[in-house]
N, CA, C and O atoms as CSV, one atom per row, in Angstrom:
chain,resi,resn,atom,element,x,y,z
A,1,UNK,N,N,38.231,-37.230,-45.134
A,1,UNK,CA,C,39.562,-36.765,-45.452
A,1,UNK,C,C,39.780,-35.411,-44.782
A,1,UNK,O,O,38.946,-34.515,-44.915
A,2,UNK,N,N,40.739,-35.274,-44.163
A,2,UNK,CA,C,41.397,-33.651,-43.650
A,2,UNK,C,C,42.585,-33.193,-44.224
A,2,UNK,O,O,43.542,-33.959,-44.339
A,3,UNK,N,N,42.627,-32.196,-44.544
A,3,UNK,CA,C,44.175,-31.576,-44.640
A,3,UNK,C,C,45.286,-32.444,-44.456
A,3,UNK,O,O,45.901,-32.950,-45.395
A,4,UNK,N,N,45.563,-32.628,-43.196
A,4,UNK,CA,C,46.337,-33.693,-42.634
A,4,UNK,C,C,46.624,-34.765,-43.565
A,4,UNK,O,O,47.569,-35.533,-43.381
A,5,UNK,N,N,45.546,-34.878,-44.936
A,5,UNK,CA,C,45.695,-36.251,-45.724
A,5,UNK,C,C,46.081,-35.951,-46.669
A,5,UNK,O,O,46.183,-36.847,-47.508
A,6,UNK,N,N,46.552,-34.390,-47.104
A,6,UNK,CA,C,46.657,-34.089,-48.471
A,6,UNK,C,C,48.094,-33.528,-48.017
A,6,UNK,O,O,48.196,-32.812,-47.022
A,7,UNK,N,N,49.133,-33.875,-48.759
A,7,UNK,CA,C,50.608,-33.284,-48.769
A,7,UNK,C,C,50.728,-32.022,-48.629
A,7,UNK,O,O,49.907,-31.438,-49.336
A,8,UNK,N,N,51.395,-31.316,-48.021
A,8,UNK,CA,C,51.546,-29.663,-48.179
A,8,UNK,C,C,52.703,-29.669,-48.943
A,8,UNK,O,O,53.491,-30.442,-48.399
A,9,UNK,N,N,53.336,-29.030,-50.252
A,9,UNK,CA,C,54.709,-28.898,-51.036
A,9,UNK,C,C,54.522,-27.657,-51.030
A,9,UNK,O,O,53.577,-26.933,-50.718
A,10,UNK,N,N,56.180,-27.403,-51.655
A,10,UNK,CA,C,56.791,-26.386,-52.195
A,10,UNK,C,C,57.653,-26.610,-53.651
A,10,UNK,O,O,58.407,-27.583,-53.666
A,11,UNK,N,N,57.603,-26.030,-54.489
A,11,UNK,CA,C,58.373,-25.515,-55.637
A,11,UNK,C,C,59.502,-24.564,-55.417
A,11,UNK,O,O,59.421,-23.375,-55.108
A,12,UNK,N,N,60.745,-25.405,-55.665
A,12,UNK,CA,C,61.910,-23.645,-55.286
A,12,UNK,C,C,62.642,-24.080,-57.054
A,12,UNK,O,O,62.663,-24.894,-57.978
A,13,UNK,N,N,63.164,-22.726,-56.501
A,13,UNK,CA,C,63.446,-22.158,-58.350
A,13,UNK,C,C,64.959,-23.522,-58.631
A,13,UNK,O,O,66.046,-23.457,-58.056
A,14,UNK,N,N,64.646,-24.347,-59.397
A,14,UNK,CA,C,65.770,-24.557,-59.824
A,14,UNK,C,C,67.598,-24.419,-59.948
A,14,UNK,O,O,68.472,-25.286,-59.934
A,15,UNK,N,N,67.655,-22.984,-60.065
A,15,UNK,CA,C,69.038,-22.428,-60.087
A,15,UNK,C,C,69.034,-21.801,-59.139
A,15,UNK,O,O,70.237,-21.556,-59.037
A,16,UNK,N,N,68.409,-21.170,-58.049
A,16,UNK,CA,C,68.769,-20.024,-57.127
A,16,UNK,C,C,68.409,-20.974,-55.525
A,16,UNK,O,O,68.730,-20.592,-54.400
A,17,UNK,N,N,67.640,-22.314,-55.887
A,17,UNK,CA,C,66.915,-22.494,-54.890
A,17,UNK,C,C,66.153,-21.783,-54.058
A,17,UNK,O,O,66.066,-22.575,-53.119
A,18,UNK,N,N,65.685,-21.064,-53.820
A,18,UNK,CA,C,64.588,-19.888,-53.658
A,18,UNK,C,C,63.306,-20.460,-54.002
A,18,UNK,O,O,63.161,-20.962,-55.117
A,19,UNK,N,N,61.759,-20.425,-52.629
A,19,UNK,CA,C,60.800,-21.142,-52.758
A,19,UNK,C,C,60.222,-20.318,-53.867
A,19,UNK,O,O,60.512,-19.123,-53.801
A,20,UNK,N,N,59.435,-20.705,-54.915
A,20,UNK,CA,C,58.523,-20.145,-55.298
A,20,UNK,C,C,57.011,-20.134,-55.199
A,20,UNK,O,O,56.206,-19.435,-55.815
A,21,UNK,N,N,56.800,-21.118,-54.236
A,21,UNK,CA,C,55.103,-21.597,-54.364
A,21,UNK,C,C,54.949,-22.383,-52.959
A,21,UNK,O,O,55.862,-23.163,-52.690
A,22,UNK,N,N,54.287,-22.304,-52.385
A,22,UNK,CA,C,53.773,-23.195,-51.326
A,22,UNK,C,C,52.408,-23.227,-51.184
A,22,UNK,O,O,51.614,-22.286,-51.201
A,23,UNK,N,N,52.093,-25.135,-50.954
A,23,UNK,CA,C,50.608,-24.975,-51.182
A,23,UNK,C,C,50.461,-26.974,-50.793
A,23,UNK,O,O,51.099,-27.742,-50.073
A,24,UNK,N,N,49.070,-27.148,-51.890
A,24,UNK,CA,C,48.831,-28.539,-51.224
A,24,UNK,C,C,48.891,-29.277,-52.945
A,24,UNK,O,O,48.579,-28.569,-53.902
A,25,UNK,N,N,49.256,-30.511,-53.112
A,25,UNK,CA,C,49.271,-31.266,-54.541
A,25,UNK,C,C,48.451,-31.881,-54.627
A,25,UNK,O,O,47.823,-32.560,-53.816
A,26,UNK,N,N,48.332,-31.625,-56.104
A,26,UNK,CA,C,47.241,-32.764,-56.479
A,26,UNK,C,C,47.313,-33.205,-57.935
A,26,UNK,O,O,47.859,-32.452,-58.741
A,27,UNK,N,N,46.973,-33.980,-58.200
A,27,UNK,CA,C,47.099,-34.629,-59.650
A,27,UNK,C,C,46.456,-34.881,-60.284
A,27,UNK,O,O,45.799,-35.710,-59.653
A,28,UNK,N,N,45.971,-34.798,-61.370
A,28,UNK,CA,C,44.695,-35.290,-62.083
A,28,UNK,C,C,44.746,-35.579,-63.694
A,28,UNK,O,O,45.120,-34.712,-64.484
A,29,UNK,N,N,44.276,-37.067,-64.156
A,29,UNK,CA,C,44.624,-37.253,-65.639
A,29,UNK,C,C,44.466,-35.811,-66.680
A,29,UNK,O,O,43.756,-34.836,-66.435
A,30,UNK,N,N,45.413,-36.026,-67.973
A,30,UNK,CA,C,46.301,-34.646,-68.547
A,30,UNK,C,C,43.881,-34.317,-69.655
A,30,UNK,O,O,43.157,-33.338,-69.836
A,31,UNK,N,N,43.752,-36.158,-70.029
A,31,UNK,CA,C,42.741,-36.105,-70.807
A,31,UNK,C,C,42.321,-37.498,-70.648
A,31,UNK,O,O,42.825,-38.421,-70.008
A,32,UNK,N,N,41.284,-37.428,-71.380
A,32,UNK,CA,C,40.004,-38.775,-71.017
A,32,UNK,C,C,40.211,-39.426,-72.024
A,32,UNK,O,O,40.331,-38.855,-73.108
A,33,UNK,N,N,40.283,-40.509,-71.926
A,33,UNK,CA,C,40.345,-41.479,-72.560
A,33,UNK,C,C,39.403,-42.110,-73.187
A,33,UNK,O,O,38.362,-42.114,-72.530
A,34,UNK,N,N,39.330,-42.645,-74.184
A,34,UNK,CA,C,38.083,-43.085,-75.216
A,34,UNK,C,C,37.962,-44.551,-74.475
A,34,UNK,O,O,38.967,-45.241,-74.303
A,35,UNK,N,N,36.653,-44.971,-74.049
A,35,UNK,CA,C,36.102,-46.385,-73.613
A,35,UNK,C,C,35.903,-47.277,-75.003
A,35,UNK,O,O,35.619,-48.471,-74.912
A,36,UNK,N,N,36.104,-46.495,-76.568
A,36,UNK,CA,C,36.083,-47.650,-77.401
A,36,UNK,C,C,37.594,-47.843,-77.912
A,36,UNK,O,O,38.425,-46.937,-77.958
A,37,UNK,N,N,37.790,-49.068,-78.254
A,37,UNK,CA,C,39.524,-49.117,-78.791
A,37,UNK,C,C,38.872,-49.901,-80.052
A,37,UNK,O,O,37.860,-50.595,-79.948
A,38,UNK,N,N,39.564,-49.702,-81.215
A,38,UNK,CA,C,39.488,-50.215,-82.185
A,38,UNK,C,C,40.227,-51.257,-83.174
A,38,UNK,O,O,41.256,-50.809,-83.679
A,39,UNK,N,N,39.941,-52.303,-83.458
A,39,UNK,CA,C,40.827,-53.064,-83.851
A,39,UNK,C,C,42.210,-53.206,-84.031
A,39,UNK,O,O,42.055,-51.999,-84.220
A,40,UNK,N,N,43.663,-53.498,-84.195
A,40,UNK,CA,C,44.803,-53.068,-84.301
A,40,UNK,C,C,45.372,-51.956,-83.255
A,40,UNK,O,O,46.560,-51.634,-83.253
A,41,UNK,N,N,44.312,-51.347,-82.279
A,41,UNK,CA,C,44.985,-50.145,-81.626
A,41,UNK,C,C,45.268,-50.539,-80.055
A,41,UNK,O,O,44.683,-51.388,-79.382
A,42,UNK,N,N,46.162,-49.811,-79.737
A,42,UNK,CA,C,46.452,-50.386,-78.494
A,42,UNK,C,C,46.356,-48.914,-77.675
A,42,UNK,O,O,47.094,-47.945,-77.851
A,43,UNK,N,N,45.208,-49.029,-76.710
A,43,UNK,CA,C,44.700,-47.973,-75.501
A,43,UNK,C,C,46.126,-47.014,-75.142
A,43,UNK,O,O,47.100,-47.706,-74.845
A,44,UNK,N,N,46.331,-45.658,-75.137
A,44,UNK,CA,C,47.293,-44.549,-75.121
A,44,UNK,C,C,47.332,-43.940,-73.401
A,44,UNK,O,O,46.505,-43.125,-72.992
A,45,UNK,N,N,48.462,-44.520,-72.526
A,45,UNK,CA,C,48.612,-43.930,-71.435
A,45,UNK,C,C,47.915,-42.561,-71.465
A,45,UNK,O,O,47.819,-41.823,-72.445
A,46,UNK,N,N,47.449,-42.347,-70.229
A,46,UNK,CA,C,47.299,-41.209,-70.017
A,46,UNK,C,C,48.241,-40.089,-68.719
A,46,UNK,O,O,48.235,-40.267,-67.500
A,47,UNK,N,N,48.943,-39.020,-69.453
A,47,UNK,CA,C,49.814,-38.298,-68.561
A,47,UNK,C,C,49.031,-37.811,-67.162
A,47,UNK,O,O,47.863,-37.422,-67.153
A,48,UNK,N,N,49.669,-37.881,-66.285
A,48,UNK,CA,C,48.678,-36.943,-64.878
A,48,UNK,C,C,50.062,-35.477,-64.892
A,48,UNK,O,O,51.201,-35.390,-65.351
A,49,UNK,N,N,49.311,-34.721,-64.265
A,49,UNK,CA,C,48.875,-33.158,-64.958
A,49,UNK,C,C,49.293,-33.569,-63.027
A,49,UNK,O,O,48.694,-34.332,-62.270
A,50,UNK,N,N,50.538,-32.689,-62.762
A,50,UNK,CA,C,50.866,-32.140,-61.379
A,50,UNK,C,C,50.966,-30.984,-60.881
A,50,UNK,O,O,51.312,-30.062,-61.621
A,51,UNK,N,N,50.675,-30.735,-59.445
A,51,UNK,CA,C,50.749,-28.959,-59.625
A,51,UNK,C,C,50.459,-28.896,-57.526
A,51,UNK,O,O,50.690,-29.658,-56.587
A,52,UNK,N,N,50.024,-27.909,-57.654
A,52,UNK,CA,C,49.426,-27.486,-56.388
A,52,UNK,C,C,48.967,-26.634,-56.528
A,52,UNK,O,O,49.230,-25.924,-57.500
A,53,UNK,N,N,47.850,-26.234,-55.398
A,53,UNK,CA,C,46.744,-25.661,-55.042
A,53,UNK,C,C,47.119,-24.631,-54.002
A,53,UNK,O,O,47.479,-24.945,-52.867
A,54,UNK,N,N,47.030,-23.518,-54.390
A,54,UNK,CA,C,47.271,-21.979,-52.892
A,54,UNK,C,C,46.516,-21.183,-53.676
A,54,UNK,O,O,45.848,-21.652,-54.596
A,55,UNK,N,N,46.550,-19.819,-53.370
A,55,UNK,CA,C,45.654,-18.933,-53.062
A,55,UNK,C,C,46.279,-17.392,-53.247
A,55,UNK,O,O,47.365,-17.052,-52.776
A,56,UNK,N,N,45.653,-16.778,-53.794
A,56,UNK,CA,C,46.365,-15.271,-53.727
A,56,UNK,C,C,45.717,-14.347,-52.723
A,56,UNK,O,O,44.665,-13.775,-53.011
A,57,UNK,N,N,46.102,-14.238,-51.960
A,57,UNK,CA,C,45.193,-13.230,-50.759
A,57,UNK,C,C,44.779,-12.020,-51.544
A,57,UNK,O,O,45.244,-11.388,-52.493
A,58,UNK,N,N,43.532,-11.934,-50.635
A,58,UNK,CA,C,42.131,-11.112,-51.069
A,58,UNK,C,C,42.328,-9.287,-50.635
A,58,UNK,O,O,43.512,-8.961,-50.718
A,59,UNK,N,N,41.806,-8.641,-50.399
A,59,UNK,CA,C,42.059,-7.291,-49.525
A,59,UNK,C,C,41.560,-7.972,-48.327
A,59,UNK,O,O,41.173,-9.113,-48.073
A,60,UNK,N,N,41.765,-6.402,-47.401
A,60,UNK,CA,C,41.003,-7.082,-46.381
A,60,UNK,C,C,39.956,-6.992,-46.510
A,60,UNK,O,O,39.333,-6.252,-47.272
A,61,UNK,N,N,39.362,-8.219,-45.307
A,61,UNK,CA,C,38.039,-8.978,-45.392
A,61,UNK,C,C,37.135,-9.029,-47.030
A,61,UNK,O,O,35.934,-8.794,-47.156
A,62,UNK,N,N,37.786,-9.278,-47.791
A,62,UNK,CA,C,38.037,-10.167,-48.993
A,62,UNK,C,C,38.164,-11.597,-48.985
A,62,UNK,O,O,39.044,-12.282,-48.464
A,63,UNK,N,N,37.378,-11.865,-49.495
A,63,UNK,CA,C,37.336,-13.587,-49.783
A,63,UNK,C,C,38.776,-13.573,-50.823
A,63,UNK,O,O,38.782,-12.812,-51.791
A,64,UNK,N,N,39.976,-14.474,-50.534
A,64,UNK,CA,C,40.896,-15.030,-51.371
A,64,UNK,C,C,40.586,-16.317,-52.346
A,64,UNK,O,O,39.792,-17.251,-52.241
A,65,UNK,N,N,41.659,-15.922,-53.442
A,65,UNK,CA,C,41.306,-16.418,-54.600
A,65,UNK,C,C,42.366,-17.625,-55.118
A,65,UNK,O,O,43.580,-17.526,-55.298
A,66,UNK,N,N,41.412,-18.905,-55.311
A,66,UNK,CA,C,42.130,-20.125,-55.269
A,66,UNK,C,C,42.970,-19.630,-56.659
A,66,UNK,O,O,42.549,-18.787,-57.451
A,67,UNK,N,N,44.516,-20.502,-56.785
A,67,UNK,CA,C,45.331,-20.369,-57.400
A,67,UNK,C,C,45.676,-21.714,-57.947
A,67,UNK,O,O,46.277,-22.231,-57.006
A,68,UNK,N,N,45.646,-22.552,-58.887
A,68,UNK,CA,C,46.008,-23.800,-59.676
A,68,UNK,C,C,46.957,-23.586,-60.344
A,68,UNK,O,O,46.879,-22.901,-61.364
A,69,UNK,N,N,48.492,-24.331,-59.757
A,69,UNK,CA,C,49.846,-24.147,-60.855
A,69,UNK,C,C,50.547,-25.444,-61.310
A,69,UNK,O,O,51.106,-26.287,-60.608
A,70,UNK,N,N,50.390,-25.410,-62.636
A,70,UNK,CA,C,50.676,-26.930,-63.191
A,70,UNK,C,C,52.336,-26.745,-62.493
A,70,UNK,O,O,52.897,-25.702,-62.156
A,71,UNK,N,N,52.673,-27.701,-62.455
A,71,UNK,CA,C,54.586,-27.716,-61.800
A,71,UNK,C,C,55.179,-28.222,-62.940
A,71,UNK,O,O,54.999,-29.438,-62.872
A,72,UNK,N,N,55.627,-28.030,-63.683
A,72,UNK,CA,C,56.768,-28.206,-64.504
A,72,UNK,C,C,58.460,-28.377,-65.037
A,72,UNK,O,O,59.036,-27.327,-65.319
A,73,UNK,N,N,59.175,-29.592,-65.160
A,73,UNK,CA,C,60.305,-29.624,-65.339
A,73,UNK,C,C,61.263,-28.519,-66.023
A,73,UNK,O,O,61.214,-28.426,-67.250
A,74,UNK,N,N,62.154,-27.656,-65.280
A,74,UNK,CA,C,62.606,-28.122,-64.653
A,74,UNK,C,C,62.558,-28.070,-63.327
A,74,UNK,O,O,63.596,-28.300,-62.706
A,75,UNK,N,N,61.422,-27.776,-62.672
A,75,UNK,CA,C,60.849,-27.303,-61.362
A,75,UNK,C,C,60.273,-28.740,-60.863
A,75,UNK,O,O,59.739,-29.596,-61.569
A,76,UNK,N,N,60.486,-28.775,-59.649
A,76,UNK,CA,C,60.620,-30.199,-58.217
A,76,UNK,C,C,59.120,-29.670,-57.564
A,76,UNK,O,O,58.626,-28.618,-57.159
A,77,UNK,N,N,58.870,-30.595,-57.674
A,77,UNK,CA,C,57.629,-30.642,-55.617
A,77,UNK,C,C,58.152,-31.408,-54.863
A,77,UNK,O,O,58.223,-32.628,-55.014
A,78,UNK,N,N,58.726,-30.538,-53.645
A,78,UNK,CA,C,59.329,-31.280,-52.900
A,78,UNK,C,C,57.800,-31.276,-51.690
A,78,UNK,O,O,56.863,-30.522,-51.954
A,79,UNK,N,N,57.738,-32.289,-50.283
A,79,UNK,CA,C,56.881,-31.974,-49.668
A,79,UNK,C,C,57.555,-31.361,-48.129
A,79,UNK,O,O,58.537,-31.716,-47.478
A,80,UNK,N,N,56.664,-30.433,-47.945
A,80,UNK,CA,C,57.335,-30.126,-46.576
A,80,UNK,C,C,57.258,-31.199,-45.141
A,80,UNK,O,O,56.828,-32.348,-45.237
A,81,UNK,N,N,57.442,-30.976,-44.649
A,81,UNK,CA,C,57.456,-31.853,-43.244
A,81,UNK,C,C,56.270,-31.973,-42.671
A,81,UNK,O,O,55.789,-31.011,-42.072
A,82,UNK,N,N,55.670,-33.061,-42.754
A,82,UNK,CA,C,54.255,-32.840,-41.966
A,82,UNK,C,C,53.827,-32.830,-40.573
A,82,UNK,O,O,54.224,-33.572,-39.675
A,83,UNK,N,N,53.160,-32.102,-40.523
A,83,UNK,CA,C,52.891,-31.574,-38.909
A,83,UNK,C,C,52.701,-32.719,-37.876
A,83,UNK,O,O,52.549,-33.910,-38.150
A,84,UNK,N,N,52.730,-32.262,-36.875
A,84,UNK,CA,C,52.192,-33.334,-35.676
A,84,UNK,C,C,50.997,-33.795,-35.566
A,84,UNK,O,O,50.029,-33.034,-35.539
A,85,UNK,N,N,50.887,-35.077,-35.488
A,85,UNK,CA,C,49.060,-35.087,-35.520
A,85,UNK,C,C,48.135,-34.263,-34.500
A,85,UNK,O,O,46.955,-33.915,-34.548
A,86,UNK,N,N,49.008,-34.119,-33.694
A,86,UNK,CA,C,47.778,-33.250,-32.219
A,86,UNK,C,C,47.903,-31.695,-33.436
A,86,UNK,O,O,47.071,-30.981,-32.876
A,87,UNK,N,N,48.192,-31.213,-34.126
A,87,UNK,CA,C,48.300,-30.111,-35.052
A,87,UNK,C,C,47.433,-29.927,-36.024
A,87,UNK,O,O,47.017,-28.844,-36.435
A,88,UNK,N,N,47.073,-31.309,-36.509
A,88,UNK,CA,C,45.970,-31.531,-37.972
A,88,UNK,C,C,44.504,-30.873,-37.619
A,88,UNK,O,O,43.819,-30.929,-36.598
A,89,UNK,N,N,44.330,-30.301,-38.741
A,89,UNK,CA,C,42.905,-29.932,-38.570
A,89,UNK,C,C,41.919,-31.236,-38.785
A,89,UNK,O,O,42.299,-32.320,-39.227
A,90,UNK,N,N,40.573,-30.908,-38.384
A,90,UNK,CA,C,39.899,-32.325,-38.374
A,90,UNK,C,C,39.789,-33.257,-37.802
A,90,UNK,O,O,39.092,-34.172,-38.240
């Protein structure tokens, strides 16, 4: 997998449209689910938990520091335009 395979988005503010976030998405179940079900019960969807992945720059020559932001309604991930393949890393 490269970059190239993972979406690059943005978050812009709702009312002002103004970006607030740019970065890469990813999704991952909200909680785990129990492998036993018990008589009468019927197994409980599980929500996936959306967001993207950026970074808060470091000082210089500072290692930067990964940033995880759940995205939340009433806030969009839109994706940006993806690059040219002669462009992709990898």
């Amino acid at each position: 997998m490269t970059t190239a395979d993972i979406p690059r988005v943005r978050v812009r503010d709702p009312k002002t449209g103004h970006v607030l976030l740019e970065g890469y998405y990813f999704e991952f179940p909200e909680w785990n689910r129990c492998p036993v079900v018990f008589d009468g019960e019927t197994p409980q969807e599980v929500p996936l938990v959306r967001g993207i992945v950026t970074y808060n720059p470091g000082d210089w020559n500072m290692a930067n520091e990964i940033r995880i932001v759940r995205v939340t309604p009433p806030h969009k991930i839109e994706v940006i335009e993806p690059k040219k393949p002669e462009d992709s890393i990898g």
